[in-house]
N, C-alpha and C positions, 0 to 999 in steps of 0.2 A: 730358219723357216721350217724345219724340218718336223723339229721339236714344238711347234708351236700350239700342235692339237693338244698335246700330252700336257705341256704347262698348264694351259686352260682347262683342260678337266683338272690337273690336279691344282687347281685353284677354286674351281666350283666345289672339289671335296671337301677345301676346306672354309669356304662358306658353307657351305650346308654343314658341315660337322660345329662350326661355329654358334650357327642356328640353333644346331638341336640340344648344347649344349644352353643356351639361353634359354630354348623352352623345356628343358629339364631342370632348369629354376625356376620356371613357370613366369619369366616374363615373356615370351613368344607362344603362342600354340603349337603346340607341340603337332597335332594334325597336321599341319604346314611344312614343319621340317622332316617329318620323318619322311615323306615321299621324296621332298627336294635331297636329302641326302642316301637316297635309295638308289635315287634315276642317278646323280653323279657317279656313286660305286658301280653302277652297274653299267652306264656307258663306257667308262672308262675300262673296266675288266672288259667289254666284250669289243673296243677299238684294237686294245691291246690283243685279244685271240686273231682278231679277223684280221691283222696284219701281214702275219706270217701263215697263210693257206695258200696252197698247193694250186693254182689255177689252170693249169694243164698245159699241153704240149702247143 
């Protein structure tokens, strides 16, 4: 249960990279994927920073 945020994003990275790869054959809009595969890399990099800080004494 622990791992279970981290599976999920790293399953939305790879819809969204799935996506963008679809609309860089130009059957998807590409407008569409490049934010969805933005917001996944990016939530996921900043789950993984904000885990480990220092929350005081």
């Amino acid at each position: 249960m622990k791992n279970l945020p981290v599976i999920l994003m790293i399953l939305f990275i790879l819809f969204g990279f799935s996506l963008h790869i679809l609309a860089l054959m130009k059957i998807f809009p590409l407008i569409i994927s490049i934010p969805l595969f933005y917001i996944g890399i990016f939530m996921f990099l900043f789950y993984l920073n904000d885990r480990k800080r220092f929350k005081g004494f």
